[in-house]
N, C-alpha and C positions, 0 to 999 in steps of 0.2 A: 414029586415036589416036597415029600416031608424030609428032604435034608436038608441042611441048617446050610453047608456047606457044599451045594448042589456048583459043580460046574462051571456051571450057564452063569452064573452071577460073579464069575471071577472077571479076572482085568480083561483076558484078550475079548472073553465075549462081548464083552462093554465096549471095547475098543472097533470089532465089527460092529456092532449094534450103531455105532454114531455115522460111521462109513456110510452102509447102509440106506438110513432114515436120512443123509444128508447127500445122498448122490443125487444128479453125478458128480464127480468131483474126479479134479486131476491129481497127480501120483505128488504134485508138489502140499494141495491141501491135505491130503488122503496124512502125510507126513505128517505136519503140523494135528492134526487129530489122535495120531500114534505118541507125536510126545505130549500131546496134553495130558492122555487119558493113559497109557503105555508104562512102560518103562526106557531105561533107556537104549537099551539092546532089542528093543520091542518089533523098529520096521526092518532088522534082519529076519525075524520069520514073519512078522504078517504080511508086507508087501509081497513074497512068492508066494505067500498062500493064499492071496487075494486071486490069484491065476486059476486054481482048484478049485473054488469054491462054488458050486453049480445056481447060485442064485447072485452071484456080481460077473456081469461082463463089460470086456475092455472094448472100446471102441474107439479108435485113432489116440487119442492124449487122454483122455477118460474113462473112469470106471462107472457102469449105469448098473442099476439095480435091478432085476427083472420079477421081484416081488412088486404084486399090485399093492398090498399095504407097508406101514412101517413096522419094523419089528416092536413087540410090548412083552417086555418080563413076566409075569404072571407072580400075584404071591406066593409066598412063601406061607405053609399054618403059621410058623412064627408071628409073621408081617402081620397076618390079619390077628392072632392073638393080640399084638401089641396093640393093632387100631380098635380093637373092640376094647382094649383098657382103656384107651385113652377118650373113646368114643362115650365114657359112662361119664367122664369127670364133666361138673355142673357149669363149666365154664365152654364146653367144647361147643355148645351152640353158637358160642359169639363170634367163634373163627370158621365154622365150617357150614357157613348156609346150604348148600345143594350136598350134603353127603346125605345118601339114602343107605339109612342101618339096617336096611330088611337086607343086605347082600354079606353081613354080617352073622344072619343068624344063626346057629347054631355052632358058633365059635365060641369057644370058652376064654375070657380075656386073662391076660397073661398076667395080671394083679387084679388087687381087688383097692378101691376108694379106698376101705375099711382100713386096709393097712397101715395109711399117714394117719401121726394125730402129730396136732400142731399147738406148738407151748408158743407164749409171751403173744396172742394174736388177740385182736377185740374181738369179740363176739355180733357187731353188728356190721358185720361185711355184706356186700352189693346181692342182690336179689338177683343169682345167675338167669334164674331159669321164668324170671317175670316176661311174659311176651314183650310188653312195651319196650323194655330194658334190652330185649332184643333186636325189636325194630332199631330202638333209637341207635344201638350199637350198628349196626347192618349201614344207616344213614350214613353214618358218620363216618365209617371203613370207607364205604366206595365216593363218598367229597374228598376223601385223603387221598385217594387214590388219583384220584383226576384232579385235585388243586380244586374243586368248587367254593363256593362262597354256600352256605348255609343257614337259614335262620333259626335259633335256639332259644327257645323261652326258659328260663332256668331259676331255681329257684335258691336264691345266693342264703347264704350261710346266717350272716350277719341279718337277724328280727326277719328271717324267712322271709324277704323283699323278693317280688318274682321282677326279673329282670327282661328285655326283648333285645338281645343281639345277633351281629351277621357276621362269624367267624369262618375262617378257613381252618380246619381240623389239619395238625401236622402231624403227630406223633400219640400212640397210647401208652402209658404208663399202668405196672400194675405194683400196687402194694401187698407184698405180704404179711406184712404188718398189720395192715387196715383189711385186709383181703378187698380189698376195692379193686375200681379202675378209674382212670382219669387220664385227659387227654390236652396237649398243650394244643395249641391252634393260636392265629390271628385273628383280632379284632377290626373289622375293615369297617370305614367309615366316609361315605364321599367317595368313594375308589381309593380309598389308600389305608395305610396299615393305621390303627390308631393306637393300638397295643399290643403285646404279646401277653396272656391271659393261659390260665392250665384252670379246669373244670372236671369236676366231679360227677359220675357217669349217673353215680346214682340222687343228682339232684336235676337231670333234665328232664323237662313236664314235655316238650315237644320238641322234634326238628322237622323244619318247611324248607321249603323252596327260599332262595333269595333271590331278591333285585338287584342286589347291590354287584359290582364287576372289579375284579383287582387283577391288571396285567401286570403288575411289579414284581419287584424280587422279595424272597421272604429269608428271613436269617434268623431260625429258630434257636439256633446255637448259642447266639449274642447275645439272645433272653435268658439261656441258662446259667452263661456263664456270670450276669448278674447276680442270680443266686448263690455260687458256690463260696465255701468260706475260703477265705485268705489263709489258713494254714491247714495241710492236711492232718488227719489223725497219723502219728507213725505208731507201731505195732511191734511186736516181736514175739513171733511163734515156735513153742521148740519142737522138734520132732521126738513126740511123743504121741503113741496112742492115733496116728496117722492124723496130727493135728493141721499138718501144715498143708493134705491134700483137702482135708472135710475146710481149711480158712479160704483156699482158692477156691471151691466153688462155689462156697457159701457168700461169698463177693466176688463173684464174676459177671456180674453187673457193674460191678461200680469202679472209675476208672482210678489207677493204682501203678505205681511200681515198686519193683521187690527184688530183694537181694540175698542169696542164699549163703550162708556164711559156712562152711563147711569143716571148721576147726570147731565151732562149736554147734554145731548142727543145728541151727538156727536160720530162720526166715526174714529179717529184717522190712518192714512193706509201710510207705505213703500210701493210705488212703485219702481220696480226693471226693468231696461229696458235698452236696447243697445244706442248708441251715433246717429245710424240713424235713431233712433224711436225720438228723443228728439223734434223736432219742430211736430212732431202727439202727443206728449203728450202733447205738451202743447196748442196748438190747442183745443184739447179736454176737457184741464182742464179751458179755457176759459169758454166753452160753457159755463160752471156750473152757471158761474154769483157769485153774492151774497152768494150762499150756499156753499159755498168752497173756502178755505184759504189755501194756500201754505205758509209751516212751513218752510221750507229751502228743498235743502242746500243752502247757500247763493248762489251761480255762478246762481244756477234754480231760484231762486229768485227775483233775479235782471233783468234776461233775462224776467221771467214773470211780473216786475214789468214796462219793457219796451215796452212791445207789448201791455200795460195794457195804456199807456201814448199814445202810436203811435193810439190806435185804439179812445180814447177821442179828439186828435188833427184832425184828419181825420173828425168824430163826429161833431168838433165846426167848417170846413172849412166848412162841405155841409150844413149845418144849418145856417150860416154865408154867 
């Protein structure tokens, strides 16, 4: 199992592998699993060699499996390398309740924390590894998950006023900007929606149980799209310096479209994004430097054209 490219982990075995764990199944499903997972020349050999294979037997229109369990890939060093990287980063409690790292041990992780350091971030991001801040996260995941109603005592922004409300959690949000988390959810009042509301992970003092019941429809979307500005940023990236691959992943969160212009080797791209994302965009459309020109609209423009002046002035005082 120490090869990277073992086999077992290619197409056709995955292709058995679903057969398998999903018998019995007739020669017409058995198909439809060969092109999902296959290629497309794929059920000219696995279908005859489903006949061969001393743990699948055919019986009338069916193929039945004569393994008592389902088949399980097993990892790979690599695999567990990467999960024990991933397993150190300060956030991986909040998604991964029941993973036990003692099956991990003595795996060396395939990076180290140490490696990232992070420019243009505040310095007072969310207390990953606070129990409470775990609980409340753990809450809050399985309401979203089931659509429950929840009660939240929270402690709002504005003269630290503690608040008691009974949301329905939709969605989590993570800044890397802020290095926070925060989560959009409903506001239910009476059994009905009273607002759509987004909250800060690390201002909640508690979540309870709720009384409150909401059979309705929720349309978190509708809420968003309230926020978003009326015109997007446009951009243009040139290929340099692998600019235009580091601009798509570096905003592949945020919804966009882009045109590559191939006489002058350039990226043309709408970005589309809410009024509180505006100073992370443009944070980040600094970084680019040189290889990246903001086209408009004018108001983004000028604001970037002024952070563009503040940050050369600053530049000539410490040099100076």
């Amino acid at each position: 199992m120490n090869n990277l490219f073992s086999e077992i982990f290619g197409c056709y075995y995955r292709v058995v592998q679903e057969i398998v764990n999903n018998a019995p199944l007739s020669e017409i499903e058995i198909q439809k699993i060969i092109r999902e997972n296959g290629f497309a020349e794929s059920c000219f050999y696995i279908l005859p060699m489903l006949q061969e294979l001393p743990f699948i037997e055919k019986k009338g229109d069916k193929y039945y499996s004569l393994l008592e369990n389902k088949i399980k890939l097993p990892l790979t060093n690599i695999e567990k390398s990467w999960l024990k990287a991933i397993s150190l980063d300060e956030r991986f409690s909040l998604l991964s309740k029941e993973f036990d790292g003692s099956l991990l041990d003595g795996i060396s992780p395939l990076y180290d924390q140490k490696f990232f350091k992070y420019y243009d971030r505040y310095s007072d991001g969310d207390n990953f590894s606070d129990i409470s801040y775990i609980r409340y996260f753990h809450k809050i995941n399985k309401a979203m998950d089931n659509r429950n109603v929840i009660k939240v005592i929270y402690r709002s922004p504005k003269n630290d006023k503690i608040t008691i409300g009974h949301y329905i959690p939709l969605k989590f949000e993570f800044s890397s900007k802020d290095n926070k988390f925060r989560f959009y959810s409903a506001r239910i009042r009476n059994g009905c929606v009273d607002d759509y509301v987004c909250l800060n992970m690390c201002r909640i003092l508690d979540v309870r149980a709720s009384n409150e019941n909401f059979e309705g429809v929720l349309d978190l979307e509708k809420y968003i799209e309230k926020f978003e500005m009326e015109e997007p940023v446009i951009v243009e990236v040139y290929d340099k310096r692998n600019a235009i691959e580091r601009f798509m992943v570096e905003f592949s969160s945020y919804k966009k479209y882009s045109e590559f212009d191939r006489l002058t080797n350039t990226c043309k791209t709408k970005i589309f994004y809410r009024k509180t994302e505006e100073l992370e965009i443009l944070i980040k459309l600094l970084s680019f430097g040189p290889v990246l020109r903001v086209l408009g609209p004018d108001r983004f423009l000028r604001l970037f054209l002024y952070r563009v002046q503040k940050q050369e002035e600053l530049l000539e005082g410490i040099l100076n």
